[in-house]
C-alpha positions in Angstrom: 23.7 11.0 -18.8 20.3 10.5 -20.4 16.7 10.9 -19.6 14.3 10.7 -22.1 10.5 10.1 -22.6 8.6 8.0 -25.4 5.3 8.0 -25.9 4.1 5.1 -28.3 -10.9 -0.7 -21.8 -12.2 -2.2 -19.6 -15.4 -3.4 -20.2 -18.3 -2.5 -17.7 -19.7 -5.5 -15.9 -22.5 -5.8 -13.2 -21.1 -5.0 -9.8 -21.7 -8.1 -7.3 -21.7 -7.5 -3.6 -20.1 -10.6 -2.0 -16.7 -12.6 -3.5 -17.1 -14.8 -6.0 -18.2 -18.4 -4.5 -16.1 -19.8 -7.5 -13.5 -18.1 -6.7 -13.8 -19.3 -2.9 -13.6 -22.8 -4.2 -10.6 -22.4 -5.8 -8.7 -21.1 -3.1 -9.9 -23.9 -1.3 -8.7 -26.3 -3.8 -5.1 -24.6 -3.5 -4.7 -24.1 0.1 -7.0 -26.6 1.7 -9.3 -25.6 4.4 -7.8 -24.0 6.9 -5.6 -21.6 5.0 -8.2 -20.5 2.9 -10.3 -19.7 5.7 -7.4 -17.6 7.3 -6.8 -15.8 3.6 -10.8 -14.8 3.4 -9.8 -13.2 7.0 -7.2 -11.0 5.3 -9.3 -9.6 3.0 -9.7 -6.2 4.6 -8.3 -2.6 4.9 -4.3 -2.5 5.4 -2.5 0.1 7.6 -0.7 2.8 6.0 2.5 1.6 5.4 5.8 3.5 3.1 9.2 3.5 2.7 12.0 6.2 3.0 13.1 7.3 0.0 16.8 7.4 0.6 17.0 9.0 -2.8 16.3 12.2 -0.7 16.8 11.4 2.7 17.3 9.0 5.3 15.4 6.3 7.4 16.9 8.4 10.6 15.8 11.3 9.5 12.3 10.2 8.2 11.7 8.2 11.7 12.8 11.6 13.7 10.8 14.1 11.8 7.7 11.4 12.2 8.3 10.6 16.0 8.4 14.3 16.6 5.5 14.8 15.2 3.6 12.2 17.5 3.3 9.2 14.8 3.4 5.8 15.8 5.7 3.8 13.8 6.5 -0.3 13.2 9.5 -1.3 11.6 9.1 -4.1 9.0 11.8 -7.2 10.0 13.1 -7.7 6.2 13.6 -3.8 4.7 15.1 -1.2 7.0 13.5 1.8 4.9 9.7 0.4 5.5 7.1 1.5 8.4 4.2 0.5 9.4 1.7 3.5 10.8 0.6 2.5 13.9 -1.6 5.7 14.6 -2.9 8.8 12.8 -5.1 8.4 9.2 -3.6 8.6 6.0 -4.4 11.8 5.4 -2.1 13.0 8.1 0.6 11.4 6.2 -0.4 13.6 3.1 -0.1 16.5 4.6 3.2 16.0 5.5 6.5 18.5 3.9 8.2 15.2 3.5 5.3 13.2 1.7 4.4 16.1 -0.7 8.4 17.0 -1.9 8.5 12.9 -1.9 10.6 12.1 0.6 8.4 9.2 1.8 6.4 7.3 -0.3 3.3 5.1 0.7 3.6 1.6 -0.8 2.1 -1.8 0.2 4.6 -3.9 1.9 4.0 -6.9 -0.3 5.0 -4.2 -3.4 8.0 -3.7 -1.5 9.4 -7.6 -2.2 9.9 -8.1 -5.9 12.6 -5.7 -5.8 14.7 -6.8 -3.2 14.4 -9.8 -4.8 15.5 -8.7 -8.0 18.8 -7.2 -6.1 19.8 -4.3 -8.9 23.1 -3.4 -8.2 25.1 0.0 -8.9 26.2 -0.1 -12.9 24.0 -2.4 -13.8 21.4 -2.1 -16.9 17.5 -2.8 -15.2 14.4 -2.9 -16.9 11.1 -2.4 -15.6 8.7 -3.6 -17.6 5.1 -2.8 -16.8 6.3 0.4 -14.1 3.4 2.6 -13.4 2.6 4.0 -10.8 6.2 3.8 -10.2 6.4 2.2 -6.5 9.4 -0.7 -7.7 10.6 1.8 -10.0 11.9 4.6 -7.6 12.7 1.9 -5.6 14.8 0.3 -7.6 16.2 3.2 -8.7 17.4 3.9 -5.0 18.8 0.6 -5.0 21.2 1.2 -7.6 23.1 3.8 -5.5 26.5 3.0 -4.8 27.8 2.9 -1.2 28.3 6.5 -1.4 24.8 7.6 -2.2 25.3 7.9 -6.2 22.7 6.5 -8.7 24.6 4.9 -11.6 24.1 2.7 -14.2 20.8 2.7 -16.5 17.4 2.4 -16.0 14.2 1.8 -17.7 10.7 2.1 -17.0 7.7 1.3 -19.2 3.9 1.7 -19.2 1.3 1.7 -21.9 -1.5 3.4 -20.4 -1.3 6.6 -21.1 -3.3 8.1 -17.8 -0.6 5.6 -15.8 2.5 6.4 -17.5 1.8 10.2 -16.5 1.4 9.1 -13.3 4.6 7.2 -13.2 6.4 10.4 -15.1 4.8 12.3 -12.2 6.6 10.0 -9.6 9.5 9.6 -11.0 10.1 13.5 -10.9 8.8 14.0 -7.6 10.8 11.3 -6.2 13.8 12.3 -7.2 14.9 9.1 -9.8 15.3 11.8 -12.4 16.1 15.1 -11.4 15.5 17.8 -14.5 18.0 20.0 -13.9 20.8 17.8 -13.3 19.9 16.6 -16.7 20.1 19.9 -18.6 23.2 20.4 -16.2 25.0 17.0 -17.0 25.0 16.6 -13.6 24.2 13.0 -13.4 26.9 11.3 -15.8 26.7 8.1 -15.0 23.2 7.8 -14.1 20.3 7.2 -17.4 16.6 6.8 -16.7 14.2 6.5 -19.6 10.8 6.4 -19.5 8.8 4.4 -22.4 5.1 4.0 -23.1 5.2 1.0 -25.4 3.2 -2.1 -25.4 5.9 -4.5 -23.3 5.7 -7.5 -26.0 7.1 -5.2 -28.3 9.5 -3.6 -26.7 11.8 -6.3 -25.1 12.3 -7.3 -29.1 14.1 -3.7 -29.0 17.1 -4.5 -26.3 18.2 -8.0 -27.5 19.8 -9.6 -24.6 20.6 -6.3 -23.0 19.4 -6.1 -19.3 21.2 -7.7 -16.5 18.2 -7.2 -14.4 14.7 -7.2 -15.4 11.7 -6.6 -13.1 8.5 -8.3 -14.6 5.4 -7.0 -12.0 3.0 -8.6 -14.5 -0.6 -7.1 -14.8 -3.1 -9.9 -13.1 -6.4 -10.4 -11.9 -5.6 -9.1 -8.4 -7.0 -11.8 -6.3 -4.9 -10.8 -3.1 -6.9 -7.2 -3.4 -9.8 -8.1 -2.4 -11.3 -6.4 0.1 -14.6 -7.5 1.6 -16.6 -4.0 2.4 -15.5 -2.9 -1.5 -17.4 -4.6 -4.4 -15.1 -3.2 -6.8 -12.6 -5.1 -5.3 -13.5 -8.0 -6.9 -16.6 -7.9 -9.1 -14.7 -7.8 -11.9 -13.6 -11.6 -11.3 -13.9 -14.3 -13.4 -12.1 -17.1 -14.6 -12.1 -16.1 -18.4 -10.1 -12.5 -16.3 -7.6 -15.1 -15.3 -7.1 -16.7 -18.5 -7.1 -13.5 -20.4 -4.4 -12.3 -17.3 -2.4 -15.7 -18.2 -2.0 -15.2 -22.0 -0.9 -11.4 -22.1 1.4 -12.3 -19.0 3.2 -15.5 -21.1 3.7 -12.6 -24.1 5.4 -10.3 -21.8 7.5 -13.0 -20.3 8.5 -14.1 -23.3 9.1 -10.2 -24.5 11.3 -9.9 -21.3 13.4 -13.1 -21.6 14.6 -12.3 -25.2 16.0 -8.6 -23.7 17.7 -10.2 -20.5 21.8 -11.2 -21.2 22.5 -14.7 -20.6 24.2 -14.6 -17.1 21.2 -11.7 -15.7 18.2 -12.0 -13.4 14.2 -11.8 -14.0 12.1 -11.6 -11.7 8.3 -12.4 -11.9 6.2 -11.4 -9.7 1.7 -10.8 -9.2 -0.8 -9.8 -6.7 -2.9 -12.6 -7.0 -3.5 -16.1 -6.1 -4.1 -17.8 -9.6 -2.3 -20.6 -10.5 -2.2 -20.1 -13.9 -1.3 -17.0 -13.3 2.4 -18.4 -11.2 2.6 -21.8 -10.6 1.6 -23.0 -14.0 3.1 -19.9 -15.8 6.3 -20.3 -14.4 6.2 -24.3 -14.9 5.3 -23.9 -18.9 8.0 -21.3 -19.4 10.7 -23.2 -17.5 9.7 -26.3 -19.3 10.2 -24.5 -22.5 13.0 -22.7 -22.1 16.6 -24.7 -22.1 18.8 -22.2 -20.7 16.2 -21.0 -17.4 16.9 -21.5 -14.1 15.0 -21.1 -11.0 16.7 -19.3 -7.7 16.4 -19.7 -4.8 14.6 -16.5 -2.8 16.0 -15.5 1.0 13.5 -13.8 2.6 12.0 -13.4 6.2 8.8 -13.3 5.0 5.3 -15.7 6.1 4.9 -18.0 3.1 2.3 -19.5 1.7 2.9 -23.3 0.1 3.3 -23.2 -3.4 0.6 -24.8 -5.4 1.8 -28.5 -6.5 -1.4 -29.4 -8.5 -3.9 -27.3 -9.6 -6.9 -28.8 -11.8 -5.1 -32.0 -12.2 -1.9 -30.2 -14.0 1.0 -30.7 -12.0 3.9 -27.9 -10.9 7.3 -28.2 -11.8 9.1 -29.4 -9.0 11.6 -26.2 -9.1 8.9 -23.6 -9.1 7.6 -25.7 -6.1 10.6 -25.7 -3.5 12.3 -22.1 -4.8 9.2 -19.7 -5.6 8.1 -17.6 -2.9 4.7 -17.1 -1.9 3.8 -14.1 0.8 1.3 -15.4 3.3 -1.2 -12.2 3.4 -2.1 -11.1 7.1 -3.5 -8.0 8.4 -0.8 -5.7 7.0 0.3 -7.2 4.2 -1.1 -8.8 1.3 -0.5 -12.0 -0.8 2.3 -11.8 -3.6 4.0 -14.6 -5.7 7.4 -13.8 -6.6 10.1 -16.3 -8.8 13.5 -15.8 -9.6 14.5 -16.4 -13.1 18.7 -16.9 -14.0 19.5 -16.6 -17.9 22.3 -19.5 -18.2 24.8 -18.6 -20.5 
């Protein structure tokens, strides 16, 4: 049993008040004119939504206590531990015993996806890459229990921003993936969580082919946040962002390739519409790397088509048919998610 903890700017810019037309003409030029228009009518507030924690407690138990309590609940079709709040403000959720000792946790549905995907399985060795605040994290953690309810296997989580990685320490704690006395108390044998603040490209070059999983939620320029009444949402936006996004995201693909076994699973996922950013990232590292192949993804989930052409550079025809793309609506928002298999 382990669990231990290592500790290894953005620039101001003028806030604009409306989305960036540029930006608006590139959607266009990805989705055509009829999506696009339906994507810009996304770009407002979500419901609360969260998940069960079932490293504390159960989805029956979470849905009673809420129900009994007068909240309004949706379940979500593809993940039995998710809700939808149907009533009530998010604050009534805070005040909650069973959102404060982190029985619940509030999570986008879309942040919910890359994980399932990624499948970890109990035993395994996972890696999550760029963790904070923590959301896949616990949630992967929960999904290395074995059918009994016990964690096992190892487990590590990385950020290197200091005011995040506390947060994800904070999380992590509260949600029960680490649990300091069972530490101290050897409790948890055959269960090791580690938490790292190191920058990612560096740190992949310190587990040489030694993950079967690896969850890569790669820092990006966001595009699928956007929300129309926020500014900050989206003045930040340019296309020299998304280029910037696109170079530290191929370093920390590469970084997290090198520390996956031949035979395990990456998975590469973003919040954001960019091309470069997935279609075109995934399509260059594919191309360039001999012993990569692209899985399929199951998952009842709206899609989006996947980009086949973007600025006259065309898409792999494998990140084409097998990548998924989330079709944002009014509770969830846009994520592009691929499956990566290390052949052997």
């Amino acid at each position: 049993m382990g669990f231990c903890v290592s500790m290894g700017k953005n620039k101001k810019t003028k806030q604009s008040t409306s989305i960036s037309e540029i930006f608006l003409e590139r959607l266009t030029e990805m989705f055509g004119v009829s999506l696009s228009e339906e994507i810009k009518s996304t770009f407002v507030k979500k419901p609360i939504t969260f998940r069960a924690n079932s490293l504390k407690t159960t989805r029956q138990d979470i849905e009673k206590i809420l129900l009994e309590n007068g909240f309004k609940l949706k379940d979500v079709s593809w993940y039995k531990d998710a809700f939808i709040l149907q009533n009530k403000w998010k604050q009534d959720i805070l005040d909650l015993d069973i959102y404060k000792t982190g029985k619940i946790y509030l999570q986008s549905l879309a942040s919910m996806v890359p994980p399932l995907v990624l499948s970890p399985q109990s035993g395994e060795k996972v890696l999550d890459l760029t963790a904070a605040p923590g959301s896949k994290t616990s949630q992967i953690a929960a999904l290395m229990s074995d059918s009994e309810g016990v964690r096992k296997g190892e487990l590590v989580a990385n950020d290197n921003n200091r005011i995040r990685f506390l947060k994800l320490k904070h999380n992590m704690e509260l949600l029960g993936v680490v649990n300091s006395s069972a530490v101290i108390e050897g409790e948890l044998d055959d269960w090791q969580f580690t938490l790292r603040s190191e920058d990612g490209v560096v740190l992949g070059k310190e587990y040489p082919e030694y993950f079967d999983k690896i969850l890569l939620d790669a820092p990006c320029s966001a595009e699928a946040r956007f929300l129309v009444d926020r500014p900050k949402s989206f003045s930040y936006w340019n296309e020299q962002k998304v280029k910037e996004m696109a170079h530290k995201q191929s370093d920390l693909l590469r970084s997290a390739w090198g520390a996956l076994k031949p035979g395990g699973v990456l998975v590469y996922s973003t919040c954001t519409f960019a091309p470069e950013e997935n279609e075109l990232q995934i399509s260059k590292f594919v191309e360039h790397t001999s012993n990569c192949e692209i899985l399929p993804i199951d998952l009842d989930v709206a899609r989006l088509p996947i980009v086949k052409i973007f600025k006259n550079k065309e898409i792999n025809k494998d990140v084409v048919k097998k990548s998924l793309r989330i079709m944002p609506d009014k509770e969830m928002e846009g994520f592009f998610v691929v499956k990566l298999l290390k052949k052997g």
